[in-house]
Residue, then its C-alpha position, 0 to 999 in steps of 0.5 A: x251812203x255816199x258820205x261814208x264811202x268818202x269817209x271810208x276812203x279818207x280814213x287812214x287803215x285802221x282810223x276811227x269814225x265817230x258816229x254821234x246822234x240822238x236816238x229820238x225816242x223818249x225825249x221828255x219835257x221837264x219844268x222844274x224837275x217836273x216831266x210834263x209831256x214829251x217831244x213828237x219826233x216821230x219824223x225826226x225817227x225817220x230821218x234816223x232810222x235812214x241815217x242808221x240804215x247806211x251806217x249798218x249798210x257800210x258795216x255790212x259790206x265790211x267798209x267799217x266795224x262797230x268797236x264800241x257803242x255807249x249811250x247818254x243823256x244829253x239836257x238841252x235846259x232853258x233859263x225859262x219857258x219863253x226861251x224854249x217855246x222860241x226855240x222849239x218853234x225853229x224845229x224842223x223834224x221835231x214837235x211840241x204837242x199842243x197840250x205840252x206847248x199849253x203846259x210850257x205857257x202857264x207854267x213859271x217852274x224853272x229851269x225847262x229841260x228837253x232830255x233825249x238820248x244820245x248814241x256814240x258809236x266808235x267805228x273803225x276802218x276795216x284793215x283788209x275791206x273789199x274797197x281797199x283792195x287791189x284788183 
C-alpha cells in the first residue's frame, strides 16, 4: 500500500499507472502442444489476492480509477524439458506437481510451454482525490 500512495503522489494530475500481472489461476503446462497437468500456485494467489487488495484499497479511497482493464496469455516456452524443469526449480511461490515434473522427465515433445493469464490494468490519478487537496 505504501508503494502506491508514493506512486500516486508521483503522478502528475491525470497520469497513467500501468498495473501488470499474472492472475495465477490456470497456468497449464504443454509439451508439444500437449497439456499435461498444471502449475500449483496456490501461494503465489495469495500474494496476489494481497497485491490486489491494495490497488482496490487506493481506488476505493479515490487516489486512483480503473480506466481500463484487458487480459492475455502470456507463453513462457522452452527449447526442451530439461530447460523448464531447471527453471521451474528456482520458483519461489509456484509449484510443479510430482506427477507433471514425472511427465516433463519422460517426455522428448518440444517445445515446453507454461501458459498463465496476465492483467494490464490502465489506472489513472484521480483529478480532485482526497490526498490532493489543499486543507
Amino acid at each position: 500500500m505504501h508503494v502506491l500512495r508514493q506512486i500516486h503522489r508521483a503522478l502528475k494530475p491525470r497520469g497513467l499507472l500501468l498495473d501488470v500481472h499474472p492472475l495465477g489461476d490456470d497456468f497449464p503446462v504443454l509439451a508439444g502442444g500437449r497439456g499435461i497437468g498444471f502449475v500449483d500456485t496456490r501461494k503465489f494467489r495469495d500474494i496476489l489476492e494481497a497485491m490486489n487488495e491494495c490497488v482496490e484499497h487506493t481506488v476505493a479511497e479515490r487516489l486512483i480509477e480503473g480506466l481500463r482493464t484487458l487480459r492475455r496469455h502470456v507463453v513462457e516456452r522452452y527449447d526442451n524439458a530439461t530447460e523448464a524443469l531447471e527453471d521451474a526449480d528456482g520458483w519461489e511461490n509456484l509449484r510443479l506437481p510430482p506427477a507433471v515434473r514425472r511427465r516433463l522427465q519422460e517426455t522428448d515433445a518440444r517445445p515446453i510451454e507454461f501458459i498463465d493469464t496476465v492483467r494490464y490494468r490502465l489506472l489513472g490519478k484521480r483529478a480532485e482525490s482526497p490526498a490532493s487537496r489543499s486543507v
